[in-house]
C-alpha positions as CSV (number, residue, x, y, z in Angstrom):
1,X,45.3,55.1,138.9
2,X,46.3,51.8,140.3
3,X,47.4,51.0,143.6
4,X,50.9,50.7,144.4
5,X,53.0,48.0,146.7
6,X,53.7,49.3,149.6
7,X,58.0,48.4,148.8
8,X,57.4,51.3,145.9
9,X,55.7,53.4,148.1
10,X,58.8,53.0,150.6
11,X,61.2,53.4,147.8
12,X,59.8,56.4,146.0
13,X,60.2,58.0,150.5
14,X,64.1,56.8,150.6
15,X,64.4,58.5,146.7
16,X,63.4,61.7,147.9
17,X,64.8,61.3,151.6
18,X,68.6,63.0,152.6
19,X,70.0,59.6,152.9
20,X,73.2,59.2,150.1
21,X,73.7,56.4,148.1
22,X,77.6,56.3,149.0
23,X,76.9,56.1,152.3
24,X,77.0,52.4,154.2
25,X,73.5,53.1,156.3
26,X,71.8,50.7,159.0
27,X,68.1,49.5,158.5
28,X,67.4,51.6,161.3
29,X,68.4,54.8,159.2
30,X,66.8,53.7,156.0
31,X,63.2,53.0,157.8
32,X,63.5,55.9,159.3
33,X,64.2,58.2,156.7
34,X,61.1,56.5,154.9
35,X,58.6,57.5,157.8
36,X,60.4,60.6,157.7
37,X,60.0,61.4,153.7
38,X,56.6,59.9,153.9
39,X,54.9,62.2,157.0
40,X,56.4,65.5,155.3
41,X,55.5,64.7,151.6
42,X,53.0,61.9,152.2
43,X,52.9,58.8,149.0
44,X,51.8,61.5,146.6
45,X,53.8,63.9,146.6
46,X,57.3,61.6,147.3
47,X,56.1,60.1,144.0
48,X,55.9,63.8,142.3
49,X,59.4,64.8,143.6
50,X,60.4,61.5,141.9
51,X,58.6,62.0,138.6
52,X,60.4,65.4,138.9
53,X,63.7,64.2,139.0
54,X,63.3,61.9,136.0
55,X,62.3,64.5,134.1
56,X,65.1,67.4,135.4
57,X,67.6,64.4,136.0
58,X,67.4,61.0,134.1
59,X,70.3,59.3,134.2
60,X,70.8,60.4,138.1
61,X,66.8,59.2,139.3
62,X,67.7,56.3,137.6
63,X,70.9,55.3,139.6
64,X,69.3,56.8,142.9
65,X,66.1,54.9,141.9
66,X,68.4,51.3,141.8
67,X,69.7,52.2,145.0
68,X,66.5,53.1,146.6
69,X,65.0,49.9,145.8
70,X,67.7,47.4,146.5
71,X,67.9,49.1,149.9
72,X,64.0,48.6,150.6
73,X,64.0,44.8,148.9
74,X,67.4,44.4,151.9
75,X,64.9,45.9,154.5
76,X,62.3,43.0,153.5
77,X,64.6,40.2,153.6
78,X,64.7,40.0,149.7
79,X,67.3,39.5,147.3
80,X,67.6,42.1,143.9
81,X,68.5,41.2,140.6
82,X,71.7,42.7,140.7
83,X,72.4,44.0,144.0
84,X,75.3,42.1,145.7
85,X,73.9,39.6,148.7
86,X,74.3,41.5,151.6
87,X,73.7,40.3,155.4
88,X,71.2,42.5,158.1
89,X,72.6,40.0,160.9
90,X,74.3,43.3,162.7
91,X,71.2,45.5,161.7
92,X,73.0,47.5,158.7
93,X,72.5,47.3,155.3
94,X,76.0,45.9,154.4
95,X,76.1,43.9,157.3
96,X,79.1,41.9,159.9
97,X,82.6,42.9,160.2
98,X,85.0,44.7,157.3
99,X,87.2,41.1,157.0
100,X,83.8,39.0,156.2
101,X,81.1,41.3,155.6
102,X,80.3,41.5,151.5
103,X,80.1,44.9,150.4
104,X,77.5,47.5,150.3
105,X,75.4,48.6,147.6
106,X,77.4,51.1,145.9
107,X,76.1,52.6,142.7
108,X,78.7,53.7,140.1
């Protein structure tokens, strides 16, 4: 086995955490639904509840999968292939006020 990055490790933890896609979530949420997902099911098993749903669900695991790790490349600081910029100035993920603010990830 090889060792993973820690921004899979915290990916694979928002993929199996409560938070919804849909929903526009501050950083705050996101990291702490990772700690959360990673002290109940620890790095090994959050990436065996993944492997599970691409097996049960592809085509969903994959879209959840996206979001999960455009969310956790935003907590960095990091832009995604993809993803549409977003601003952290206000602490959430899709960032300033509804007139300026670009939107939030939104899978379709």
């Amino acid at each position: 086995m090889y060792p993973r990055s820690v921004r899979a490790i915290q990916a694979g933890a928002l993929f199996v955490s409560a938070l919804q896609r849909g929903d526009e979530l501050k950083t705050s949420q996101i990291q702490r639904a990772v700690a959360v997902a990673l002290d109940a099911y620890g790095d090994a098993g959050c990436a065996g509840r993944v492997a599970q749903e691409f097996g049960d669900h592809p085509e969903t695991a994959a879209v959840r999968m996206r979001w999960a790790r455009a969310a956790v490349a935003i907590l960095e600081g990091q832009s995604v292939l993809g993803a549409r910029r977003m601003s952290a100035a206000d602490g959430s993920v899709s960032g300033g006020n509804a007139a300026t603010k670009p939107p939030a990830i939104r899978s379709a």
